[in-house]
C-alpha positions in Angstrom: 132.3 87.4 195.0 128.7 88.1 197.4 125.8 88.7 195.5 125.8 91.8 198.0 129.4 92.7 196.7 127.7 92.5 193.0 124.8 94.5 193.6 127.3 97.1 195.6 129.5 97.3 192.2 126.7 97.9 190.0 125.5 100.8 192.1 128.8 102.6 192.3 129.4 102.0 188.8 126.2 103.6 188.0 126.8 106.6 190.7 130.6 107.4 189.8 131.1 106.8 186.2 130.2 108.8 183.2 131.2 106.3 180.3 132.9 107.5 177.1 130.9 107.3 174.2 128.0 106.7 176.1 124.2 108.2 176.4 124.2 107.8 180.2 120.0 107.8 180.2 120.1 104.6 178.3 122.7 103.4 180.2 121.5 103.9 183.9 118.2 102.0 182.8 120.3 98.6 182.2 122.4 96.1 184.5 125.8 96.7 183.7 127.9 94.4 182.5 131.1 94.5 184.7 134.1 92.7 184.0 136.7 91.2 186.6 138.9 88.7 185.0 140.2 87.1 181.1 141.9 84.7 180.0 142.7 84.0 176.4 139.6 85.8 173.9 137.2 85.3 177.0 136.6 87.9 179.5 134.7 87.0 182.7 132.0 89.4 184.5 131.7 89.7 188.3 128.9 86.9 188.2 131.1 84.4 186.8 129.6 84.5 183.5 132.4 84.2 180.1 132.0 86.1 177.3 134.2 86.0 174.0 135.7 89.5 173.3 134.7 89.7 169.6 136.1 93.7 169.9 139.4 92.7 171.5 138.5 95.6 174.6 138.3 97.8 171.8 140.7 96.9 169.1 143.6 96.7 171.7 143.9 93.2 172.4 146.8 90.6 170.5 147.3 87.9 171.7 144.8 86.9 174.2 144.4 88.5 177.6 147.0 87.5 180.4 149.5 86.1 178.2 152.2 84.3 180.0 155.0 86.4 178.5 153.5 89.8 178.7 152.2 89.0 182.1 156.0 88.4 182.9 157.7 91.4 181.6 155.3 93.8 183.1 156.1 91.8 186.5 160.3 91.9 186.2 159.9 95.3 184.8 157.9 96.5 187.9 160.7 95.0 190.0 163.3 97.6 188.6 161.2 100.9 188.0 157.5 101.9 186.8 157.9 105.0 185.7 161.4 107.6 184.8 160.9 110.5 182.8 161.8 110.7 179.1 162.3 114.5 179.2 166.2 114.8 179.2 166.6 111.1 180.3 165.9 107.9 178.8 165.3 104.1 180.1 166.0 100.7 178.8 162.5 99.7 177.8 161.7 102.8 175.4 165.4 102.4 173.8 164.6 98.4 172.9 161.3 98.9 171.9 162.3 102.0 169.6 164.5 100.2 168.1 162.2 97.3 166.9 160.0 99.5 166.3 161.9 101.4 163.6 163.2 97.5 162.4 159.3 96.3 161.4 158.3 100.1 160.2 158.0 100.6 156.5 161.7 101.5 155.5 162.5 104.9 155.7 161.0 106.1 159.2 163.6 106.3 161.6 162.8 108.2 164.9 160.3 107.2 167.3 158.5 110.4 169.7 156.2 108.3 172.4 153.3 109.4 173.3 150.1 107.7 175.0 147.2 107.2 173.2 146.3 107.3 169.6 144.9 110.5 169.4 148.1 112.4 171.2 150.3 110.3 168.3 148.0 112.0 165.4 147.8 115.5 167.2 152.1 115.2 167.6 152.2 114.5 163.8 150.0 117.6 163.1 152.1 119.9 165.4 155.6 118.1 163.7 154.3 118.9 160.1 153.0 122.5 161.1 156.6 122.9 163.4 159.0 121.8 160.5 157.1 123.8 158.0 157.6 126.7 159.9 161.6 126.3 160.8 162.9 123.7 158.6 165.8 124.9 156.0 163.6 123.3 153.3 160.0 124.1 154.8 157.5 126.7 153.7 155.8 128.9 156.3 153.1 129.1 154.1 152.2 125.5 154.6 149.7 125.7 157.4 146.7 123.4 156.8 145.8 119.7 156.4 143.8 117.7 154.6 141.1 115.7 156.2 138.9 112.5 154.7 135.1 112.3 155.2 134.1 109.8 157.7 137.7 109.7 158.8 138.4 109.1 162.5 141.5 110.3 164.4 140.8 110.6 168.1 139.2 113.0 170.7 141.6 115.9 171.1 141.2 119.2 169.8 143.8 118.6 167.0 142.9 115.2 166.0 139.3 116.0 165.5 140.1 119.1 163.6 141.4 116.9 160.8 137.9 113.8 161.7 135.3 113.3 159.3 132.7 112.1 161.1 130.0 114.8 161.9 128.2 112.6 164.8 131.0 112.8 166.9 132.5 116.1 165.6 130.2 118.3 164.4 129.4 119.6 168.3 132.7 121.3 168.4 133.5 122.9 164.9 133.8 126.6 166.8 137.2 125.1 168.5 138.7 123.5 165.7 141.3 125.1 163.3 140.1 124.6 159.2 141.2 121.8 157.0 140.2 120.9 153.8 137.7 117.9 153.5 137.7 115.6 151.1 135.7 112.9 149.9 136.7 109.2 150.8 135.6 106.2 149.6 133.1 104.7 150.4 132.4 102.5 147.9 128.4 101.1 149.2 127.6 104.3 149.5 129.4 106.0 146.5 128.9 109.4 146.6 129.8 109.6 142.9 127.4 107.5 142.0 130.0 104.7 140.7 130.9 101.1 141.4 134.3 99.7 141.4 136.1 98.5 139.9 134.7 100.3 136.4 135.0 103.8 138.3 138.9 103.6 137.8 139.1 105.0 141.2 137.1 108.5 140.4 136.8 109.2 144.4 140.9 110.5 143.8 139.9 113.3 141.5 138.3 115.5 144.6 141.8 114.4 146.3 144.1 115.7 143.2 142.3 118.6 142.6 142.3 120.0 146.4 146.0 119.2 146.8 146.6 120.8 142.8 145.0 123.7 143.9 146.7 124.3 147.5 149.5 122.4 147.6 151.5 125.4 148.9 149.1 126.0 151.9 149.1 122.3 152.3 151.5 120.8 155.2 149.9 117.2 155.7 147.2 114.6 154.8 146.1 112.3 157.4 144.9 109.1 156.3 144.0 106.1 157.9 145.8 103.2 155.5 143.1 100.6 154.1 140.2 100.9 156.4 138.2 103.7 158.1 137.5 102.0 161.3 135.0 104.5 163.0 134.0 105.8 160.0 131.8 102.0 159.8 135.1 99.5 158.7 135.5 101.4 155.3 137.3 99.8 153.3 139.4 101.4 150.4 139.3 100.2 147.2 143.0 98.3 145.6 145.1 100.7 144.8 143.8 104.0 146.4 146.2 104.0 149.3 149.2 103.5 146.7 148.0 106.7 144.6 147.5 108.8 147.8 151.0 108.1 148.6 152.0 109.3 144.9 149.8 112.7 145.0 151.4 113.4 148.2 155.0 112.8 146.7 154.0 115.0 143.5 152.3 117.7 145.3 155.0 117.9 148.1 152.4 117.2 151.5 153.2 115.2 154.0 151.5 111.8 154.4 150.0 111.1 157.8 149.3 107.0 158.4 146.9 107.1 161.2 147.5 103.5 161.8 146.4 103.2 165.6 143.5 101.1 164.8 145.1 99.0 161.7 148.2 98.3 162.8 149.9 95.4 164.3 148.2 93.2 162.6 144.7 93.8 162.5 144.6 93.7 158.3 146.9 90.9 158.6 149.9 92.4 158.2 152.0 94.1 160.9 151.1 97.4 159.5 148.2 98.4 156.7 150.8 100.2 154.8 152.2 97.2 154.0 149.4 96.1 151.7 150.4 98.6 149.1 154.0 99.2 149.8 153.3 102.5 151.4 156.0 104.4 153.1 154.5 107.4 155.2 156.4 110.4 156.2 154.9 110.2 159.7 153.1 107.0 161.5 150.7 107.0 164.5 150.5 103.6 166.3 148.6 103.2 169.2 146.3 100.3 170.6 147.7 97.0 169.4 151.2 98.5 170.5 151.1 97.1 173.8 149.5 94.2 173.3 146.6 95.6 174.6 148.1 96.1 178.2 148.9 99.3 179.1 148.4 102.9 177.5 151.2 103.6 174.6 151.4 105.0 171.6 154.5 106.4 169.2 154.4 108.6 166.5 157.6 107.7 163.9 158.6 110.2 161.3 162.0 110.3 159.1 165.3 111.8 159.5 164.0 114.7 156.9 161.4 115.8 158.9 163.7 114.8 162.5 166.7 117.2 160.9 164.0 120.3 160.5 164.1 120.6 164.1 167.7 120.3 165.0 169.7 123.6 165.9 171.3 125.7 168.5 169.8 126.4 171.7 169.5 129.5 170.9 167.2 129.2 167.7 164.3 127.3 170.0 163.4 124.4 167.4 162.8 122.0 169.8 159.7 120.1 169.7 158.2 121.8 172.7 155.8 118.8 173.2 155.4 115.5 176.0 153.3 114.1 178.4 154.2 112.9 182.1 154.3 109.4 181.1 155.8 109.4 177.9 157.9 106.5 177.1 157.0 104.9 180.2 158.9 101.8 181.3 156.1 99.2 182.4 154.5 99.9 178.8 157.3 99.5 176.9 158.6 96.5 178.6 155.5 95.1 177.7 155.0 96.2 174.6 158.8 95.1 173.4 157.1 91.5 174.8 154.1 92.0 172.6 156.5 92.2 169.7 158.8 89.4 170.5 155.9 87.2 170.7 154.5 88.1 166.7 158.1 86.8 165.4 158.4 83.9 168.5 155.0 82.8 167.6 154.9 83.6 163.5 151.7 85.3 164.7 150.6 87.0 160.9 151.8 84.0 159.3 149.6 81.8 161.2 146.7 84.5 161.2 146.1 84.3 157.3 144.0 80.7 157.9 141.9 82.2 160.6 141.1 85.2 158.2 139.8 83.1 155.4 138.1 81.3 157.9 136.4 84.1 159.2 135.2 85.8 155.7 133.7 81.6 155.1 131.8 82.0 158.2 131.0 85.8 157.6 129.1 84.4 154.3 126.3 83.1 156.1 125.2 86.7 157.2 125.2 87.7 153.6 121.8 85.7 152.9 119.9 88.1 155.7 117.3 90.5 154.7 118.8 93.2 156.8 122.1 93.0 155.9 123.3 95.8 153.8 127.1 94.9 153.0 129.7 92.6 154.9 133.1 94.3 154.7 136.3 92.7 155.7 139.8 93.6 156.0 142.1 90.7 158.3 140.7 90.5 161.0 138.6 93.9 160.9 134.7 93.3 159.7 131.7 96.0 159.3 128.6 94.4 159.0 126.0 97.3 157.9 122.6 96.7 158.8 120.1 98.8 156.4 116.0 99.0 156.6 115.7 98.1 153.0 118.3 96.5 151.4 117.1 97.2 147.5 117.4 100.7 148.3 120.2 101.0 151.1 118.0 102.9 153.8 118.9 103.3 156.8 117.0 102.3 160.3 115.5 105.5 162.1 118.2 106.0 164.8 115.7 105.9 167.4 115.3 102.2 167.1 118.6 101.3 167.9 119.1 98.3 165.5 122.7 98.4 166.0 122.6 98.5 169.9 119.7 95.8 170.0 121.8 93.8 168.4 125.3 93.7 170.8 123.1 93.5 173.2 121.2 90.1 172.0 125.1 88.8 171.2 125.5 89.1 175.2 122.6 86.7 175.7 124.8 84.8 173.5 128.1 85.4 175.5 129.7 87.7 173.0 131.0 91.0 173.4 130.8 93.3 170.4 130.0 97.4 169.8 128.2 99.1 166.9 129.1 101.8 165.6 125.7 102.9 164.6 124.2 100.3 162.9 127.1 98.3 161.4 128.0 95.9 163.4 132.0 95.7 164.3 133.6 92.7 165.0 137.3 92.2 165.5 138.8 90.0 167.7 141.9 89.3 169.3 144.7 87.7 167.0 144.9 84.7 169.3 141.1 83.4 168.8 140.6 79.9 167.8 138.5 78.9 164.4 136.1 77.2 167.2 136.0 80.5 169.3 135.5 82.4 166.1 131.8 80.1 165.0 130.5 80.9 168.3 131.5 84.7 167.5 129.7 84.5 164.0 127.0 82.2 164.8 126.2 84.8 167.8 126.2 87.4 165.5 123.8 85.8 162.7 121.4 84.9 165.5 121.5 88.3 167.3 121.0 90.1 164.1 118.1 87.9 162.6 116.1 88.1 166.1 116.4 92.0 165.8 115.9 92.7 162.0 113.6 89.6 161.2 
């Protein structure tokens, strides 16, 4: 590519695109980093410089980018149709990958509804627990709110950020959202309770009980995200806690929502977070690592309770009046059954639990710095929190930017990363190698010593 060509980009980028989650002043004032090829866990910009994609294009990524096999289904699959609707029709793609789908699921979810992004799969769970509530031989039309976690993240729409927690990015729009009741999570660095675990016995459920003890009958769902809270900061939950939501949720007779669009497919190291505690949902978002990190797809599975509540005559309209234009679409599917194929071809978890204990070994290092508040880790998901003053946990002044300064010194370094304010996110494709994984961390250790030092 011309240097002219380059410079041409860089303007039109600048001149056309407002970027998501993006303060387009700062923005406009930098060179943009614009990517045009990857192979592997390296990306490559439109100046021929490699980069390792420590954030897998923003938790999506499996197995590497252009992998032979997924490259090859989207190709035959193109060859025979890229798109047919799923409203009143079907195709071959969504029935296969339903189907495996359903096989790796915690036991006891049974239908798949598609949808295409991880958001639209949490707002479809709302509307089924609200829907079935209100028609359902067994429901309660009294059951008309949800339960929501603090610093709990569950997309963009208006639905999913009715039930978020995280008052940066959701605070602007609390006139458009319905109520929910918001309840603590844990957050054990930060306790709000004041407590440390494991002697706290898990006190951060109390708040939990007592909401769903005291409303259980207005109560249709809780929506969690199993494990970790990852744009809450890579919040990890204490053992056990997942386990016990699951039993107030039985007791008290509320749905359980696993948000697992950013955990699943084996981000944690297993396929599914769930899995850790033997968790099975009544309703599962997946999203992201679903394709492999190719195309947009995501699928919201529920059981045959909650699939019966909307089955009856014509007549009685309990249809689930919801879809989208591309729902179930074949090129994502195709893939995405590919994506799957390759975790049991490959023994892609099993082989993933060396790299992860690697990883936390190499994470140790970034323990020793001043700055660093807390490492957290979770498979392959790590939140490094950067604080002002580590005795007493403060936190930098936003307007100096630690966590930006820092992704952006890792570039210098050839490594692509995002903050989410200032803890530092890494998670990387499944595929990377132990040797691609020291250049991640050493990046990391030296970025964030030149900043906070």
């Amino acid at each position: 590519m011309t240097h002219e060509h380059q410079r041409e980009l860089e303007h039109d980028d600048k001149k056309y695109i407002w970027h998501p989650f993006t303060q387009m002043r700062g923005y406009l004032q930098d060179k943009p980093l614009i990517i045009e090829e990857g192979t592997g866990c390296i990306v490559k910009d439109i100046e021929g410089n490699r980069y390792i994609d420590g954030i897998s294009s923003l938790w999506t990524n499996v197995h590497g980018h252009r992998k032979e096999k997924l490259d090859r289904a989207l190709k035959e699959q193109i060859d025979k149709i890229a798109h047919s609707t799923l409203l009143g029709l079907s195709n071959v793609p969504a029935i296969k990958l339903a189907k495996k789908l359903i096989e790796i699921a915690p036991q006891g979810l049974t239908k798949v509804f598609y949808s295409d992004n991880g958001s639209t799969a949490n707002e479809i769970a709302l509307k089924m627990a609200f829907q079935y509530h209100q028609q359902a031989p067994t429901g309660n039309r009294n059951k008309k709110k949800f339960i929501r976690l603090s610093n709990a993240y569950h997309g963009d729409t208006i639905g999913s950020v009715s039930i978020g927690g995280i008052d940066l990015f959701h605070s602007m729009y609390k006139d458009l959202l319905f109520p929910s009741y918001r309840v603590e999570a844990p957050y054990c660095y930060r306790c709000t309770f004041g407590k440390s675990h494991p002697s706290c016995n898990l006190h951060c459920l109390s708040p939990l009980e007592e909401t769903m003890k005291g409303h259980n009958r207005e109560i249709a769902a809780l929506v969690i995200e199993p494990m970790v809270q990852g744009a809450g900061g890579i919040l990890i939950q204490p053992p056990g806690y997942l386990k016990k939501v699951r039993e107030l949720c039985t007791r008290y007779k509320v749905f359980m929502i696993a948000d697992e669009v950013a955990v699943g497919f084996g981000k944690t190291g297993k396929m599914f977070a769930c899995e850790h505690e033997h968790v099975v949902p009544d309703m599962m978002a997946l999203a992201k690592g679903i394709s492999g990190g190719y195309l947009p797809l995501a699928a919201t599975l529920t059981t045959e309770e909650i699939y019966e509540g909307f089955l009856g005559e014509f007549e009685e309209f309990k249809t689930f009046f919801h879809g989208h234009t591309f729902t179930g679409n074949p090129l994502a599917c195709a893939v995405a059954v590919a994506n799957l194929e390759v975790f049991q071809e490959e023994r892609t978890l099993d082989n993933l639990q060396e790299k992860i204990a690697h990883l936390k070994e190499r994470l140790n290092k970034l323990k020793d710095l001043a700055h660093v508040g807390e490492v957290r880790q979770c498979g392959f998901m790590v939140g490094i929190e950067l604080v002002a003053d580590r005795k007493t946990k403060q936190l930098y002044p936003p307007e100096k930017r630690i966590g930006h300064n820092v992704i952006m010194e890792a570039r210098k370094r050839k490594v692509i990363i995002r903050p989410l304010g200032d803890v530092i996110v890494l998670m990387p494709p499944l595929s990377i190698s132990k040797e691609e994984i020291d250049q991640l961390c050493d990046a990391v250790y030296e970025s964030t010593l030149v900043v906070t030092e």
